[in-house]
N, C-alpha and C positions, 0 to 999 in steps of 0.2 A: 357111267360118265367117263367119256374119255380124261389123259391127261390132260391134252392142251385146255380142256374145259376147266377144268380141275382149276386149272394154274390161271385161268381168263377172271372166276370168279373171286379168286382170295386177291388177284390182283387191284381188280374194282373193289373190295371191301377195302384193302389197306388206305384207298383214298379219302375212299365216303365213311367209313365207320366216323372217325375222328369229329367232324362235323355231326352225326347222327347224336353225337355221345352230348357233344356241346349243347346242343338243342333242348333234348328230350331230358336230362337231367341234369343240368344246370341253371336250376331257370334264374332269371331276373329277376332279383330283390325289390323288394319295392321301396319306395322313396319316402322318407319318416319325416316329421318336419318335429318330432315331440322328442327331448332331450333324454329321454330313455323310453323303450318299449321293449315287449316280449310276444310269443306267437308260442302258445303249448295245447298239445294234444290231449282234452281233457281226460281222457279215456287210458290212457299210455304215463303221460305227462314227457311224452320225446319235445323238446323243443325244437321249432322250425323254424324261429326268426329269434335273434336278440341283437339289441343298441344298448347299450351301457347299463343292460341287466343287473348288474350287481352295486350299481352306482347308489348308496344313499341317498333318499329326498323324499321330501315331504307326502304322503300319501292327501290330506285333506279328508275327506268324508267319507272315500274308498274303505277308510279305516271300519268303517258298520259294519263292515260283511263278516268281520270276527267277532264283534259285538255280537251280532245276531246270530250265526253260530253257538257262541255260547250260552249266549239265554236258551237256544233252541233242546240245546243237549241238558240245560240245568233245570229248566220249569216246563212247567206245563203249559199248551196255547190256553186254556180256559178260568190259570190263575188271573183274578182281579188283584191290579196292583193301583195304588192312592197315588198321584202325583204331588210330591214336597212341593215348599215353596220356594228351596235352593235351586232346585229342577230343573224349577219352570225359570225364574229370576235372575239365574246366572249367562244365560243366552243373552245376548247382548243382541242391541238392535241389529237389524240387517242379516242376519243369519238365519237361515232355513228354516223354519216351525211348523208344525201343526196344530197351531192353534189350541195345543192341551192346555188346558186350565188348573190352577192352583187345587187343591183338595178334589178334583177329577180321578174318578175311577173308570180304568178301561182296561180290558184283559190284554195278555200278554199277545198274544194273536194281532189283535189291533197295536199295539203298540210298534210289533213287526213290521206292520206292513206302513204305518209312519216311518220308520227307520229307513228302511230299504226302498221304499218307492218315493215317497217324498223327498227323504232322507232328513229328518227331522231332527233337529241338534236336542231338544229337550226329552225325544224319546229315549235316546241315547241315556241320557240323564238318570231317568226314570226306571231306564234295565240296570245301568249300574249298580245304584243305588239300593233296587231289591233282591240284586243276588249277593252283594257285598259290603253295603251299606256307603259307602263312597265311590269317587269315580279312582282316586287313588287307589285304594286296596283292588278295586276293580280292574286296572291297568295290571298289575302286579299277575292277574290273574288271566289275561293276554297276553301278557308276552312268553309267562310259562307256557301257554296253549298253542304261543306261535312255534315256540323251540320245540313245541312236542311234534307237532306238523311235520315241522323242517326247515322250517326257514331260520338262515345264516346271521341276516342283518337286519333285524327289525326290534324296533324299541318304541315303544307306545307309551304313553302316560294319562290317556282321557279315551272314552270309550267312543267319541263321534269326530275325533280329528280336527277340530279345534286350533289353532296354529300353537305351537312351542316347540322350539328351537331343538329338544331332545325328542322328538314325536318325529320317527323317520321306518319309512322301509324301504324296499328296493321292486322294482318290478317283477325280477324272479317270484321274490316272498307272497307279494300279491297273486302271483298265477298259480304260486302252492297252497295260499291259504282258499283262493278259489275253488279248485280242484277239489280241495277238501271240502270245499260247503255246498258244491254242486252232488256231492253223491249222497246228500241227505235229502228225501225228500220232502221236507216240511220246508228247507229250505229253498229247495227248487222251485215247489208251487208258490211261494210268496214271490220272491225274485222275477218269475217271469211272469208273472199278472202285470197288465199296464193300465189298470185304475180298480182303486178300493176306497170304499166311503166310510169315514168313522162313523159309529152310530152318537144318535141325538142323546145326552147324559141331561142331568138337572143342572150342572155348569154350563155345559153348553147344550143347548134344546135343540137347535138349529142343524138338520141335516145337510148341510152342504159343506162338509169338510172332508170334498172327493182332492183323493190321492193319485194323480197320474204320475209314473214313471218317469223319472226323467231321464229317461237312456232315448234323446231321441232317434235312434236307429232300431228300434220296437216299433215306433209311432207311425199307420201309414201316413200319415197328413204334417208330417216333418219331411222338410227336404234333405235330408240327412239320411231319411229311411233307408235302411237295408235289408230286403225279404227274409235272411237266413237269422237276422239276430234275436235270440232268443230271451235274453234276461242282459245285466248289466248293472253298474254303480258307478253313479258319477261323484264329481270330487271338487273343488274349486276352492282358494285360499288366494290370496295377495302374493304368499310366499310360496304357496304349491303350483300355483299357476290352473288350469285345466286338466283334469286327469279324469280316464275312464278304464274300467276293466268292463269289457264287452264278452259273453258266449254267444259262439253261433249254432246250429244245427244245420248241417245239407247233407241228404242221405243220410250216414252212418257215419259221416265225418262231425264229430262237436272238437269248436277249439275253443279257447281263451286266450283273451287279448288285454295286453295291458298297455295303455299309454301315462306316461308322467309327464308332468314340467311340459303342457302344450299349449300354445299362445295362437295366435291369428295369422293366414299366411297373406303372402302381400297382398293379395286380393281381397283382402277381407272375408275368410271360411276360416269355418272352422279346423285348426289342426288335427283335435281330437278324432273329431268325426272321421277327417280325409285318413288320416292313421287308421284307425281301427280298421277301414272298410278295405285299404289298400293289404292289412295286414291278412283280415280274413280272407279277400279274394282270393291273395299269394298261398292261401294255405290249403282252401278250398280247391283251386285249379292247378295245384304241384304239388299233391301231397303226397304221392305214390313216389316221384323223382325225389322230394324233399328227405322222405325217410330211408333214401340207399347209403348216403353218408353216415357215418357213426353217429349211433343216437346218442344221446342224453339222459337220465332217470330222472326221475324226483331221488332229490337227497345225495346225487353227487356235485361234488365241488367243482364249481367252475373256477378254473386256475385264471388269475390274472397275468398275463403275458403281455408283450411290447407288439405282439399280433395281434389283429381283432381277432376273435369269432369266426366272422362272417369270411376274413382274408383267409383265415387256414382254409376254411371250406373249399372255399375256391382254389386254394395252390392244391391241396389234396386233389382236387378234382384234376385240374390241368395236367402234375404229375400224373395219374392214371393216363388219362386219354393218350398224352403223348406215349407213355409207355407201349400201352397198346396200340396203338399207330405204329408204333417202330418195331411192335413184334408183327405185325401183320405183314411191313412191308419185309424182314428178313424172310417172316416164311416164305413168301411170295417169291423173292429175289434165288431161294432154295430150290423150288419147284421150278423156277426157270435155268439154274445151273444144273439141274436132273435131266430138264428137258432137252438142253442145248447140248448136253454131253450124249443124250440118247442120237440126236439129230446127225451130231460128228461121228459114232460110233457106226449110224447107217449107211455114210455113204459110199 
C-alpha cells in the first residue's frame, strides 16, 4: 500500500472512529421510573445498570426468596410440617394466603411453592417457625445468611416482609441474595414453574388451591409478558410501594433485575413491569458493549460519591473517545508532514 494511501485511511478513521466508538459502546440507558433499580449478570454478578442501588427501602415480600433459600438448605422437601395457630392468625386481613388451614399438614415442598409463587404470608409463617421456632429467632437467622452472602445493608426482622420500619434492604443485596438462590437448584425449579396446586388435606379436601406466579412477565396471557423472563418475586406494601426482582434467560445471557419503591406511570402501567423489561432488554441487546467499561464483582464496595454511577461511566467513556480521536488525528496530521516534506524534497 502506497504512502498517500496509508495516510488517506488513518485520515478518514480520525473522523469516523469517534462517532463508531459513541454508537456501538455507549449505549442508551434506559428510562426507570422505580426509585431504585439494578441490572446484574447472574452468571459473573458484573453489574450493568444501577439507580440508587445501595439506597435502603423496603423490600415487601421480595423478602421470601431468603426465606426460601434457607428452608431449602435446612430441611428436607418431603418433611411434613403442622401449621400453628399463631401462623395462620397472625396475617391479617388483606394480605396474600394460601388458604393453609390451622392444625394443616403439608410438606415443605408445598409449602415452597406457596411462598414463592403465590407468595403466601402464612407460609412464610410456617417455615419460620419449624426451623426456629419464631419468626424472631428466625430473622436473626437471615440476616446472618444475608451477611454471609454479601450483602452490605440489609436488616430483616420477619421472614415474609410484612411492613416494619427496621425490615429494609437495598437492591444491590436483593441481586446478591438472588444470584445466590438461582444456583441452587431446588430453588430454581420452584421459582420458575408458573402454577402449582396444593394437594386436597382433611382441613382442607378441596383441590382447588392452584398457585399461579405472580411475576406477570412469565404469564403469556398478561400484557406485561416478556418471552425471556424466566422466574421472578413480586413485592408490594403501602410503604414498599411495588417491587419486583425478575431473571431472564436469551441464549447464554441470564440477568437479574431488581426494581424498588415502583408506583404507576402517568398513563396508568405499570412501573415495575415497564422497569424490568426496559432493564432486561438494555441488557439483553448491549451486553457485549456494556461489559467493556470496568466491571464490578459481587462483594465489592460500591463507594458513594457526589457522581452517580451511571455519569462516571459516561465521562470515562467520553475521555477515551476523545483521546483517541486526538491520537488518530496527530497520527494522521504526522503522516501528512512525512508526506509533504517527501513532496518538497522531490522537486
Amino acid at each position: 500500500m502506497s504512502f498517500e494511501k496509508k495516510f488517506f485511511i488513518l485520515f478518514i478513521l480520525s473522523f469516523f472512529m469517534p462517532f463508531f466508538i459513541s454508537h456501538f459502546v455507549f449505549a442508551e440507558e434506559p428510562t426507570i421510573y422505580s426509585e431504585a433499580a439494578i441490572l446484574m449478570d447472574s452468571k459473573t454478578g458484573n453489574i450493568l445498570y444501577e439507580k440508587n442501588a445501595n439506597q435502603q427501602m423496603y423490600p415487601a415480600s421480595t423478602t421470601k426468596i431468603l426465606t426460601a433459600i434457607i428452608a431449602i438448605e435446612t430441611c428436607q422437601l418431603d418433611e411434613k410440617i403442622t401449621a400453628s395457630e399463631p401462623a395462620i392468625t397472625s396475617i391479617k386481613s388483606g394480605y396474600t394466603n394460601a388458604k393453609i388451614q390451622v392444625g394443616e399438614t403439608l410438606s415443605m415442598k408445598d409449602l415452597l411453592y406457596a411462598l414463592l409463587l403465590k407468595s403466601a404470608n402464612e407460609a412464610a409463617n410456617v417455615i419460620a417457625e419449624k426451623i426456629d421456632g419464631s419468626n424472631e429467632k428466625f430473622a436473626i437467622r437471615m440476616n446472618e445468611k444475608a451477611q454471609q452472602i454479601g450483602c452490605k445493608n440489609t436488616h430483616f426482622v420477619n421472614s415474609n416482609g410484612i411492613h416494619d420500619d427496621n425490615h429494609y434492604t437495598t437492591a444491590y443485596d436483593l441481586a446478591v441474595i438472588s444470584r445466590y438462590c438461582m444456583q441452587n437448584d431446588t430453588f430454581r425449579n420452584i421459582i420458575c414453574t408458573k402454577e402449582y396446586t396444593l394437594p386436597a388435606t382433611e382441613q382442607y379436601p378441596s383441590p382447588d388451591r392452584i398457585l399461579t406466579n405472580t411475576n406477570g412477565l412469565m404469564l403469556a396471557d398478561n400484557p406485561y409478558y416478556y418471552p425471556y423472563a424466566i422466574a421472578g418475586k413480586t413485592g408490594f406494601t403501602t410503604q414498599a410501594k411495588n417491587c419486583l426482582i425478575c431473571m431472564s434467560q436469551k441464549e447464554d445471557i441470564e440477568l437479574i433485575s431488581v426494581v424498588l419503591h415502583a408506583e404507576s406511570t402517568e398513563d396508568g402501567r405499570s412501573a415495575r413491569y415497564l422497569d424490568t423489561i426496559n432493564l432486561l432488554e438494555y441488557g439483553n441487546n448491549n451486553y457485549d458493549f456494556l461489559t467493556m467499561p470496568k466491571e464490578k464483582q459481587i462483594g465489592e464496595t460500591i463507594a458513594s460519591t457526589s457522581v452517580s454511577e451511571s455519569e462516571t461511566k459516561k465521562q470515562t467513556g467520553i475521555n477515551f473517545k476523545y483521546f483517541l480521536s486526538i491520537l488518530l488525528i496527530l497520527i494522521a496530521i504526522r503522516f501528512f508532514l512525512l508526506w509533504l516534506r517527501k513532496k518538497l524534497k522531490n522537486r
